[in-house]
ROGURO-442470 format. One line per field, with one value per atom (N, C-alpha, C): residue number from 1; residue in one letter; atom name; x, z, y. Coordinates in nm, 3 decimals, decimal comma. Atoms other than C-alpha are relative to their C-alpha. Layout:
N
num	[NUM; ...]
residu	[A; ...]
atome	[CA; ...]
east	[X; ...]
up	[Z; ...]
north	[Y; ...]
REM end
This chain:
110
num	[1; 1; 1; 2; 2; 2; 3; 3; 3; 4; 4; 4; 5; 5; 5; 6; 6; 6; 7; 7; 7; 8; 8; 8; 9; 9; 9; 10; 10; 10; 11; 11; 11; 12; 12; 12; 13; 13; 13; 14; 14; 14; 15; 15; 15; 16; 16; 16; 17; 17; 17; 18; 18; 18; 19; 19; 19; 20; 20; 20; 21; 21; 21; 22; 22; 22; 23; 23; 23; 24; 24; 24; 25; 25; 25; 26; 26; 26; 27; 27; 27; 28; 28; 28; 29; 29; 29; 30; 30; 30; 31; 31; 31; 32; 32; 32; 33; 33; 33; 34; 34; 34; 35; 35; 35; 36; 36; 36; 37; 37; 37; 38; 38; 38; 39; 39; 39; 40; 40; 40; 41; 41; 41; 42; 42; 42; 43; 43; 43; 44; 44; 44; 45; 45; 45; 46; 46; 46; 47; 47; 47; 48; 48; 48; 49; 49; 49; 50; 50; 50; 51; 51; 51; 52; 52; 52; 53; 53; 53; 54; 54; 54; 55; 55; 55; 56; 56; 56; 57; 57; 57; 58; 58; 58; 59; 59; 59; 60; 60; 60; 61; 61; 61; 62; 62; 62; 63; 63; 63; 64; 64; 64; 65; 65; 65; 66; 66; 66; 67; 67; 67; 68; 68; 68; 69; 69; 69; 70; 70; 70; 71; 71; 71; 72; 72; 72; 73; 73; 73; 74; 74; 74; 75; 75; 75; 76; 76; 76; 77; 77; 77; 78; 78; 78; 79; 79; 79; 80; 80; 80; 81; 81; 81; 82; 82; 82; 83; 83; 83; 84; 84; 84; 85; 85; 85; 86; 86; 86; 87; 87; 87; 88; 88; 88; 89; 89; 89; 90; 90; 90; 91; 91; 91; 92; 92; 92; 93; 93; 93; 94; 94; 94; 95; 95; 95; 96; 96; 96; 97; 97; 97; 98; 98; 98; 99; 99; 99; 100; 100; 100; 101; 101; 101; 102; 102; 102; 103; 103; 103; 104; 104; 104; 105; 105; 105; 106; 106; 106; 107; 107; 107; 108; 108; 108; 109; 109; 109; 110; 110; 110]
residu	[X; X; X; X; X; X; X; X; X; X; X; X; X; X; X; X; X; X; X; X; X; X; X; X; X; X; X; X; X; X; X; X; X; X; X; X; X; X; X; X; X; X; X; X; X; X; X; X; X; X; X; X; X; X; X; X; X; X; X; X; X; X; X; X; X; X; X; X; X; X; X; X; X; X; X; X; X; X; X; X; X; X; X; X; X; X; X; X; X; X; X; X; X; X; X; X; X; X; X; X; X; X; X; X; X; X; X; X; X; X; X; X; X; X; X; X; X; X; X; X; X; X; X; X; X; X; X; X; X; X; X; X; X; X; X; X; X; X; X; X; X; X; X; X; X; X; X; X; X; X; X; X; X; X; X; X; X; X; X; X; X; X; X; X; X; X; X; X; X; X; X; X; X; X; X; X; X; X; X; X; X; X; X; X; X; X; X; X; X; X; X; X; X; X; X; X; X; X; X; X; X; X; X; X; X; X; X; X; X; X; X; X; X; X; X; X; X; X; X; X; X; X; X; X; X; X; X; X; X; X; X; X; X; X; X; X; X; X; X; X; X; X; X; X; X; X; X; X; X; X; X; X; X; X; X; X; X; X; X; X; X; X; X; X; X; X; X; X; X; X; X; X; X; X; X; X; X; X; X; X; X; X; X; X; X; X; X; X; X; X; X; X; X; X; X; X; X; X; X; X; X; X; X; X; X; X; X; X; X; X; X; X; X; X; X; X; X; X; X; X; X; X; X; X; X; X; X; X; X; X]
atome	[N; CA; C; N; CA; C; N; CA; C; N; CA; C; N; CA; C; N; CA; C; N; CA; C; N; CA; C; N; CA; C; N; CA; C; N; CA; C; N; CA; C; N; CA; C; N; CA; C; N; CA; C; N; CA; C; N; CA; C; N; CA; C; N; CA; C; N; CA; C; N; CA; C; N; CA; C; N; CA; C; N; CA; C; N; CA; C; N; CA; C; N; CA; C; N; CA; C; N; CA; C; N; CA; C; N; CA; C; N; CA; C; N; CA; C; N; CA; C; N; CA; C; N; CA; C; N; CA; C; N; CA; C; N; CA; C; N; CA; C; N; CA; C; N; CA; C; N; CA; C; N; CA; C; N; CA; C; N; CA; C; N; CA; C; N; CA; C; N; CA; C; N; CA; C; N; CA; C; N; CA; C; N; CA; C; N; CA; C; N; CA; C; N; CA; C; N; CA; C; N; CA; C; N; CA; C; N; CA; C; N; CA; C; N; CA; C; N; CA; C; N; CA; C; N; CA; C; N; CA; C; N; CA; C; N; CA; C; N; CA; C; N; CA; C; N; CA; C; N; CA; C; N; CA; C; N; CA; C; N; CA; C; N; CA; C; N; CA; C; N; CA; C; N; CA; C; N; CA; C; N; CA; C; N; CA; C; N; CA; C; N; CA; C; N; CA; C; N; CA; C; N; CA; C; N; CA; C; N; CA; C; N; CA; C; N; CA; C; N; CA; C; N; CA; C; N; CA; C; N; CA; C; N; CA; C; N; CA; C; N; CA; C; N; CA; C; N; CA; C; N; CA; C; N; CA; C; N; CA; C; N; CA; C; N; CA; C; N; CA; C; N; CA; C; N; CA; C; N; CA; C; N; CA; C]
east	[0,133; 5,826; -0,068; 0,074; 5,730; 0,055; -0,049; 5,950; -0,088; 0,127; 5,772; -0,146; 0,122; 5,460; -0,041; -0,002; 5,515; 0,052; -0,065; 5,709; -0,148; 0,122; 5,384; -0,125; 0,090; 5,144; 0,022; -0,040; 5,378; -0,051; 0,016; 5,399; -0,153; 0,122; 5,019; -0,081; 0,063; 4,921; 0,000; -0,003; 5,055; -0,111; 0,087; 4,843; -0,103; 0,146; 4,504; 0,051; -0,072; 4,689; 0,059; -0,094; 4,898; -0,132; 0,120; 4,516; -0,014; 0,072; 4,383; 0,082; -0,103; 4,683; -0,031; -0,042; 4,705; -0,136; 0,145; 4,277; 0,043; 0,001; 4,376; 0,052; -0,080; 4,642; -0,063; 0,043; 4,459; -0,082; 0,095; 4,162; 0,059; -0,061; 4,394; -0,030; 0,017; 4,337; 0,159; -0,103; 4,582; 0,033; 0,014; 4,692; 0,087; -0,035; 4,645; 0,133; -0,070; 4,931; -0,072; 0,021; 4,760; -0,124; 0,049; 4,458; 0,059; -0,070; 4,700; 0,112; -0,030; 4,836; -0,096; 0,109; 4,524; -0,040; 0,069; 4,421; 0,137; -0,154; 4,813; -0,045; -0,016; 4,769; -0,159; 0,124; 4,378; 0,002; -0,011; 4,476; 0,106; -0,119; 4,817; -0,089; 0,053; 4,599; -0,139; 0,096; 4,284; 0,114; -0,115; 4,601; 0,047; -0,074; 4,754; -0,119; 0,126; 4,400; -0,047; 0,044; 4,320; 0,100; -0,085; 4,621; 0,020; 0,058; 4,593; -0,118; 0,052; 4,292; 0,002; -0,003; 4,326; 0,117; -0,088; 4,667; -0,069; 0,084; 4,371; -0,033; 0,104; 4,173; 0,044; -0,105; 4,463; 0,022; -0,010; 4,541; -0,100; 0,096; 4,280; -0,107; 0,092; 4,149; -0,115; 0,108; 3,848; -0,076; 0,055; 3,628; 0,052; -0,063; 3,670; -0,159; 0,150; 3,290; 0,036; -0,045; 3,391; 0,067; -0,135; 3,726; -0,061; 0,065; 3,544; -0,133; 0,129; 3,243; 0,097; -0,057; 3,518; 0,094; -0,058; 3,720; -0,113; 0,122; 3,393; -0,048; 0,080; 3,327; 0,136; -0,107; 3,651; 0,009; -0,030; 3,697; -0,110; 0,115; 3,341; 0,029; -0,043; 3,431; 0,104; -0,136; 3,779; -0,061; 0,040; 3,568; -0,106; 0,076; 3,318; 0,065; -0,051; 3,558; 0,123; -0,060; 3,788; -0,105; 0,082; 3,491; -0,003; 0,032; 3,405; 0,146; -0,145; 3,791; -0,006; -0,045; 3,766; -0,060; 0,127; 3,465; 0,030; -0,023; 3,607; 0,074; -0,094; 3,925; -0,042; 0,075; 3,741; -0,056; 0,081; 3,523; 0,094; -0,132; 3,844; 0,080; -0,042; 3,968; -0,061; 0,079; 3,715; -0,022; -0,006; 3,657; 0,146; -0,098; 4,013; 0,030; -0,008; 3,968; -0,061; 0,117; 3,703; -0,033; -0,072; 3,839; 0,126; -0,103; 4,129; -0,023; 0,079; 3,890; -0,023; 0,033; 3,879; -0,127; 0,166; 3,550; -0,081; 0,097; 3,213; -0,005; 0,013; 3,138; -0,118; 0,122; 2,764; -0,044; 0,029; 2,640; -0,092; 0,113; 2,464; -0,135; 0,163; 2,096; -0,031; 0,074; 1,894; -0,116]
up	[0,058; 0,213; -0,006; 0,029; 0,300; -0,124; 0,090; 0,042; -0,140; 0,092; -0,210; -0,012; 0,032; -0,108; -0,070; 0,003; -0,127; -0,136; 0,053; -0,423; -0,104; 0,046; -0,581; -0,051; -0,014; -0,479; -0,088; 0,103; -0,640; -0,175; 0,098; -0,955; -0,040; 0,017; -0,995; 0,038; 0,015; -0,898; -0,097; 0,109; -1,239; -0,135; 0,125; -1,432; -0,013; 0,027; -1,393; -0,068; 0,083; -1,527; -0,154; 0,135; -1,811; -0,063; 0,123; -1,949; -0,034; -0,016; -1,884; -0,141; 0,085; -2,097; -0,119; 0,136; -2,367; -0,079; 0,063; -2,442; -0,089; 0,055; -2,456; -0,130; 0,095; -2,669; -0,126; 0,111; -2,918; -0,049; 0,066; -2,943; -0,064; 0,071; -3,017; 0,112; -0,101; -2,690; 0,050; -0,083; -2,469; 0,123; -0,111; -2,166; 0,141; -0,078; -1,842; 0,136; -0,166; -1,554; 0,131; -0,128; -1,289; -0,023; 0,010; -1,367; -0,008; -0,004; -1,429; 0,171; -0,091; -1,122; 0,135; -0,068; -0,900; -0,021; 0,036; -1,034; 0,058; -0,019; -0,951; 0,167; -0,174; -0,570; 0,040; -0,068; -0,540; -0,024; -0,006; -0,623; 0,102; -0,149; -0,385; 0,147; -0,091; -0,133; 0,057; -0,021; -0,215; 0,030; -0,020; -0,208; 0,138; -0,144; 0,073; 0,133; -0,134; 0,310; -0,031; 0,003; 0,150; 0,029; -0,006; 0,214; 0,170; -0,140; 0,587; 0,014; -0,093; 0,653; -0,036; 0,007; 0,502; 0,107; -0,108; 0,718; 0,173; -0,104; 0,991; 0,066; 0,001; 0,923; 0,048; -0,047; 0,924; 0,146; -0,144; 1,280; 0,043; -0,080; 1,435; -0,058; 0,056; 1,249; 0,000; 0,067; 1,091; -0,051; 0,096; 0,907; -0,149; 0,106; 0,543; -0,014; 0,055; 0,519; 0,088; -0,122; 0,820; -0,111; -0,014; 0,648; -0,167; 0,148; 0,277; -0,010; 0,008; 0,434; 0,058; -0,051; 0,626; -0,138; 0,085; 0,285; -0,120; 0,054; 0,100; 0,054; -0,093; 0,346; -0,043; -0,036; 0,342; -0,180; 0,118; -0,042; -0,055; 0,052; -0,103; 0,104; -0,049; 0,177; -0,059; 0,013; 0,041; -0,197; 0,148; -0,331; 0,040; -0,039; -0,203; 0,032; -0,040; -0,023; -0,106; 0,106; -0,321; -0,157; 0,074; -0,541; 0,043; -0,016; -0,319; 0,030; 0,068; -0,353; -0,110; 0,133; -0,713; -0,007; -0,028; -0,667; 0,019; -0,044; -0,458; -0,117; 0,103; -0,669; -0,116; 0,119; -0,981; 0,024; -0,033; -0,821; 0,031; 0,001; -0,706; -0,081; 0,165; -1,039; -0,067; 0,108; -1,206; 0,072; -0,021; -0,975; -0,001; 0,045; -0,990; -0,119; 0,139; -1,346; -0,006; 0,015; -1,330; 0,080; -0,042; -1,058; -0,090; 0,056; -1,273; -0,159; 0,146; -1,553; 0,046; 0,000; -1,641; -0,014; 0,022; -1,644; 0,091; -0,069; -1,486; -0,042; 0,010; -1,416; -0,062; 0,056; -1,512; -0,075; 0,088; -1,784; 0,119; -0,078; -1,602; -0,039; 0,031; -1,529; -0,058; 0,061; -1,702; 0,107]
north	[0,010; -0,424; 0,137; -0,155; -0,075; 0,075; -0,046; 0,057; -0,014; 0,018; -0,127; 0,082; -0,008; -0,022; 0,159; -0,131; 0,343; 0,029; 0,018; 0,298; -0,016; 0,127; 0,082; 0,116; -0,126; 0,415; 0,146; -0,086; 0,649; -0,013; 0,038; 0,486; -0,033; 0,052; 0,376; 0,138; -0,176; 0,788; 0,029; -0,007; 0,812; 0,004; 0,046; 0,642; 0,065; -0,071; 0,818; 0,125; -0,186; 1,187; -0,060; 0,022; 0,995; -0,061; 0,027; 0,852; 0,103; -0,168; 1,178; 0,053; -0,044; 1,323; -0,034; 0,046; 1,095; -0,034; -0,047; 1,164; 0,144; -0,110; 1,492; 0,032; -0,023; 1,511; -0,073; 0,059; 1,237; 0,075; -0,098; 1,482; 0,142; -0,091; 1,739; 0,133; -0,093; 1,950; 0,068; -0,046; 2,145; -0,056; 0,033; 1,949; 0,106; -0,029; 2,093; -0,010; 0,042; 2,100; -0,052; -0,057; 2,200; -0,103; 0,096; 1,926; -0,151; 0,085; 1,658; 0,004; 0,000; 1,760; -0,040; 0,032; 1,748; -0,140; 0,135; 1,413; -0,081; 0,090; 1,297; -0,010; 0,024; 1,393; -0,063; 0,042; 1,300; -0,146; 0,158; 0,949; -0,042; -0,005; 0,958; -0,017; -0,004; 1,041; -0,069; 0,118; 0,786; -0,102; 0,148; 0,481; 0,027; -0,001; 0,624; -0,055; 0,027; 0,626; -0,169; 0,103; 0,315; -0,143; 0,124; 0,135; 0,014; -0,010; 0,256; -0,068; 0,060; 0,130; -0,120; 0,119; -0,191; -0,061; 0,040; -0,210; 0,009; -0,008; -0,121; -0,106; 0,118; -0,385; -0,164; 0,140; -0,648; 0,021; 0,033; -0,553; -0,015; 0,033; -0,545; -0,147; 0,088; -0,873; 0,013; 0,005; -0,752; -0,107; 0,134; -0,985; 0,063; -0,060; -0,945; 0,152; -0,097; -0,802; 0,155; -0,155; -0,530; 0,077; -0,069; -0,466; 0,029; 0,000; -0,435; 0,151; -0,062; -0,222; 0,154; -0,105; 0,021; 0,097; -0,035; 0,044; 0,079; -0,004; 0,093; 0,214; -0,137; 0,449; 0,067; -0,059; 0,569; 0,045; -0,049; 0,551; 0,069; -0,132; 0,728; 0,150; -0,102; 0,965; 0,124; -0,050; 1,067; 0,044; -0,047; 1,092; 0,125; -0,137; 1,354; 0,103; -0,064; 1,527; 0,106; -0,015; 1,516; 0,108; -0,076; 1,660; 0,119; -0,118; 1,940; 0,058; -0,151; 2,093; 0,007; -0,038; 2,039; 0,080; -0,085; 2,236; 0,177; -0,131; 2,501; 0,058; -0,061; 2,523; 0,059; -0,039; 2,573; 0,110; -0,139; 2,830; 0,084; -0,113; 3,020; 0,037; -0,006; 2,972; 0,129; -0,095; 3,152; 0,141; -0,128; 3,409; 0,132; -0,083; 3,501; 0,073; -0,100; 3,581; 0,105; -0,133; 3,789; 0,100; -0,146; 4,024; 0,076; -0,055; 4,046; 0,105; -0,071; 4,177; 0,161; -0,134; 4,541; -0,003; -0,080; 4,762; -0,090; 0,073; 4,664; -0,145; 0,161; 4,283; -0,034; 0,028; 4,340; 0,110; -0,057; 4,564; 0,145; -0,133; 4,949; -0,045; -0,020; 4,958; 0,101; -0,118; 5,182; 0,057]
REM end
């Protein structure tokens, strides 16, 4: 059964990058790797915490409301947390470009 489940998580990480993708490509964009990649593991890793604590919840016989209100924290937790790397990344993104830029960064004072 574990096989499955892991199996289940893989496959279903998928899907949020292959919408993503197949917007892009309809609008006629360039699709990212490295965004289609990030969106692959930040869902891996929402399924994975969320399938922990629901396997939590079953042991320790939760109620459903407990085991609903603990899943409830965990998946806004793991979305904030998930925001502020996209956050960072992005910001390390950009600043990497713009050390890599010749000449001054801001125009001379007068």
């Amino acid at each position: 059964m574990r096989r499955w489940r892991i199996a289940a998580i893989l496959v279903a990480s998928l899907v949020p990058g292959a919408i993503d993708a197949s917007h892009t490509l309809a609008s006629g964009g360039r699709v990212e790797p490295a965004y289609l990649a990030f969106t692959t593991l930040g869902v891996i890793v929402l399924l994975a915490a969320l399938t922990a604590t629901f396997d939590l919840a079953m042991r320790r016989r939760m109620t459903s409301v407990r085991g609903f209100a603990l899943s409830a924290a965990v998946a806004v937790g793991l979305g904030v947390a998930e925001s502020l790397a996209g956050g960072a990344l992005a910001g390390a993104a950009s600043c990497s470009c713009d050390s890599t830029r010749s000449g001054p960064s801001r125009p001379p004072s007068a």
